[in-house]
N, C-alpha and C positions, 0 to 999 in steps of 0.2 A: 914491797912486802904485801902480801892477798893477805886479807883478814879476815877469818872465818864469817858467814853470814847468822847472824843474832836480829830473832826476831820473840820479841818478849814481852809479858805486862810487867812493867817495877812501880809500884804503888800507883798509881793513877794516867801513868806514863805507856804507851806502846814504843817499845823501841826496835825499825824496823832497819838494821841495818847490813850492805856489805853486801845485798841479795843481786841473785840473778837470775831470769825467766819469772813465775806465776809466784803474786802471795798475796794469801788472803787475810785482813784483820779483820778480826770480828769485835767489835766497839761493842759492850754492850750495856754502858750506862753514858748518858751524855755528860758525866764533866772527866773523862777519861780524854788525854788529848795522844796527840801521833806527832813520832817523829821519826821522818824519813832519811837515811845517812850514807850516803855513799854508795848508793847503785848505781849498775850500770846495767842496761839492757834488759831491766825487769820491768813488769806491767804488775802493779800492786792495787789490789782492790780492798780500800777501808770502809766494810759495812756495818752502816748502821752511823745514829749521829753524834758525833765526836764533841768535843769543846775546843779544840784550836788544834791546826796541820803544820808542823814544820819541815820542808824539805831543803835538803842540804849535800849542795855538791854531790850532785845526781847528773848521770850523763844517757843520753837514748832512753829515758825510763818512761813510763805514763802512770798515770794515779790518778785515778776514779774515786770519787768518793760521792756519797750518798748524803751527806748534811754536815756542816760545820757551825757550830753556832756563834763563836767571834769571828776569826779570819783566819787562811791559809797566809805563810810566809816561805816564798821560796827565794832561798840563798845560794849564787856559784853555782849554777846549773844548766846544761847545754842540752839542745834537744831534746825538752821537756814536753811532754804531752799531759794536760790537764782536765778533767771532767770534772765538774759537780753534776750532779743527777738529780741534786734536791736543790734544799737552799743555802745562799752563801752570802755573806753581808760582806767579804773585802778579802782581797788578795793583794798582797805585796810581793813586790819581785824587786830581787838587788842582786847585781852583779849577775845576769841572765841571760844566755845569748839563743837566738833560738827558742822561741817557746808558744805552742798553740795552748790557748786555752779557751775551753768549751762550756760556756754557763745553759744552764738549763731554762727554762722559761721562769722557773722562783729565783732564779737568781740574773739573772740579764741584768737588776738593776744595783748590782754588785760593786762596790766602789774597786777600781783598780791602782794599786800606787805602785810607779817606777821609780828604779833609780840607778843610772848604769848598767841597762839594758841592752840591747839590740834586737831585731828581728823578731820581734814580738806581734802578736794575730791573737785578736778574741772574736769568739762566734757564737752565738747565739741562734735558737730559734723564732720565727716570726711570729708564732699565734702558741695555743698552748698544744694545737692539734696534733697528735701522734710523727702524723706525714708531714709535718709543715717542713716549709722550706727555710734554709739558715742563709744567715746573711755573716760575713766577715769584717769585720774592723780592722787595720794596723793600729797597733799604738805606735805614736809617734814620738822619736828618737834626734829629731832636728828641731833646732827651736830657734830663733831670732831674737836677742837681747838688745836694746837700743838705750844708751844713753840721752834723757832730754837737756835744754839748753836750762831748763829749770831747777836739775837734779834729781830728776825723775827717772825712773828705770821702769819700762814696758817689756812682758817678754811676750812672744806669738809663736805658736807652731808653722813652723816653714809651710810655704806653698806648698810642699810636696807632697802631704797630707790633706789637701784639699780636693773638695768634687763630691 
């Protein structure tokens, strides 16, 4: 069943869901928060700075956004494309496969938390320069748990993430 595309403010709430191709929110007080719901193949632009981004069970979609001031939560979401352009203090991602996401120079030092990921890339810019050049990160999705003879538990990110 397709479920018509509902893109609306309800009390302090943006609710952007079911869309497909361009949409643009326009935020225009920051404690207005976003919530993104079931697209597929849309590029959604939330301008201006929000209070908190939730994307949900979105698949091929990208979302740009210009400032959040707690944190972005993205849930169930495959081939996700991410910007912040401003600043961002924390992104969560669960149950994710596939997903680039792109901090800006005010937000590079952005906390990232997984959980039942996969395929996940964050990229940033070097300097705050226009032209600067970006550099990529995988987040890492392998991890090595070691029981000690004392009853200790170590966990490490696999070699494979090394270098």
């Amino acid at each position: 069943v397709v479920k018509p595309p509902k893109l609306e403010l309800v009390g302090k709430r943006w609710f952007c869901e079911n869309q497909v191709g361009q949409v643009n929110i326009d935020v225009k007080v920051p404690v207005q928060d976003v919530y993104i719901y079931n697209c597929t193949g849309a590029t959604i632009f939330v301008n201006g700075k929000c209070n908190a981004m939730q994307v949900d069970k979105c698949t091929k979609t990208q979302v740009l956004f210009d400032a959040v001031i707690s944190a972005v939560s993205v849930v169930d979401c495959k081939r996700l494309q991410m910007q912040a352009r401003g600043s961002c203090h924390g992104i969560t991602l669960d149950k994710t496969d596939g997903a680039q996401i792109y901090l800006s120079y005010a937000a590079k030092h952005a906390q990232l938390t997984t959980s039942k990921c996969s395929e996940l890339n964050f990229n940033y810019p070097v300097t705050e320069a226009e032209d600067s050049d970006w550099t990529e990160h995988p987040i890492p999705e392998q991890f090595i748990t070691q029981l000690h003879a004392d009853g200790s538990v170590t966990t490490e990110v696999s070699d494979l993430y090394s270098g």
